[in-house]
N, C-alpha and C positions, 0 to 999 in steps of 0.2 A: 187456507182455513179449512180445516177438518168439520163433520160432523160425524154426531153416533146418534144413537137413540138408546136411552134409559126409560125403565120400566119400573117405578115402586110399585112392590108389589102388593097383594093385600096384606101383610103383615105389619108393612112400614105405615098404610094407611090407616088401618084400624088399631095400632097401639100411638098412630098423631104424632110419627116423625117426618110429616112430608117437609114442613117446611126445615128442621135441625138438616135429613141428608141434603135438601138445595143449597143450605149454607154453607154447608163443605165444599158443591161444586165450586157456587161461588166464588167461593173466600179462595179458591184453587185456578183462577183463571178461566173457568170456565162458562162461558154466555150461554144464558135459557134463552133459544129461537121460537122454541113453539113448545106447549104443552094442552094439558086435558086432562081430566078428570072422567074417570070412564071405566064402563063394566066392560071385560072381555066374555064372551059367548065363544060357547066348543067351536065355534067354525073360526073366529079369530086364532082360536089358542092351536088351530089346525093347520093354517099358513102362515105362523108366525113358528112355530114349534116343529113344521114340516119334516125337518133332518130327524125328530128324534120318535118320529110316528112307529109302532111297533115293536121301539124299546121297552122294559121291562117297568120302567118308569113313569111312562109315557103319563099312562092314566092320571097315576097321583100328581103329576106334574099340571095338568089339564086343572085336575081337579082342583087343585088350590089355586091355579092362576084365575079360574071362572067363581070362587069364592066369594068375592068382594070386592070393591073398587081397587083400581089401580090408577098411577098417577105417570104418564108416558109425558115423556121428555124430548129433543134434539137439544143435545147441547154443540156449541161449538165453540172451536178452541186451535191452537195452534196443537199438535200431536194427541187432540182429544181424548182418542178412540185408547189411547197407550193410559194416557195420565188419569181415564176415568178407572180405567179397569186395575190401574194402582189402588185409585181411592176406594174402592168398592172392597179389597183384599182378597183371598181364598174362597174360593165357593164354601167351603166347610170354615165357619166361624171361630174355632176350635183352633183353627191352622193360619188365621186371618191377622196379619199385623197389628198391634195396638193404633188403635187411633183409627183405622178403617172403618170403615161404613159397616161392615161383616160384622166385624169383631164389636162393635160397638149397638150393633140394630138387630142383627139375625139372629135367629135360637137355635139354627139347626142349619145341615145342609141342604135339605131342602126347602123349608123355611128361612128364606139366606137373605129379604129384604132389599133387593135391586136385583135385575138384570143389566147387563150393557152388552153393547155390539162387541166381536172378538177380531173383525178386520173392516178395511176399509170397503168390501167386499159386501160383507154381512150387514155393516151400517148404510151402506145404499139401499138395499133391501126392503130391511128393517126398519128405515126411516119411512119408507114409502107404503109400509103396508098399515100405520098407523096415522100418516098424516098426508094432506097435498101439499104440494110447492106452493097454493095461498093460504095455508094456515103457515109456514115457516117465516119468519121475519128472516130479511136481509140485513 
């Protein structure tokens, strides 16, 4: 059994598609372990974002992630961390398969309406820096 961790972001919240992208997960085989409801502050979006500190991005990346609520996630699943970042499509919505989370929720690429974990590497991390081992259900 795999986990990742997904992040709606404040775009998926504040236009009231939390619960339509959990449905997808769902309806996709994949089990909600832990979640939360929760504002990210610049020192969250500072070791969660860590890798991209300095990029050219960085900032407005920051900037929208500490905008508004966010809705973080663990799901787990059998090949989770592969089959979310199916369901999610292309970071640029534009370029996003019909039916994706992206292509369906996001306005933009960076406005893109979910993050997810990109290995099983990043999802240990990533899980941990959002949640404890007693907020995750078994």
């Amino acid at each position: 059994m795999e986990r990742t961790l997904v992040l709606l972001k404040p775009d998926s919240v504040s236009k009231k598609h939390i619960g339509d992208i959990i449905k997808i997960y769902e309806e996709n085989d994949c089990t909600v372990a832990a979640m939360k409801l929760m504002k990210m502050d610049e020192r969250l979006a500072s070791i969660h974002y860590q890798e991209h500190i300095g990029r050219p991005y960085y900032e407005e990346l920051v900037s929208f992630m500490t905008s508004g609520p966010i809705v973080a996630l663990v799901l787990e699943g059998d090949d989770v961390i592969r089959r979310v970042r199916a369901l999610n499509g292309k970071t640029n919505p534009a370029e996003a398969d019909e039916g994706t989370i992206r292509r369906l929720y996001a306005e933009s690429k960076s406005i893109n309406a979910v993050h997810a974990s990109d290995s099983p590497e990043s999802a240990e991390r990533e899980v941990h820096i959002f949640f404890n081992e007693t907020e995750i259900l078994d």
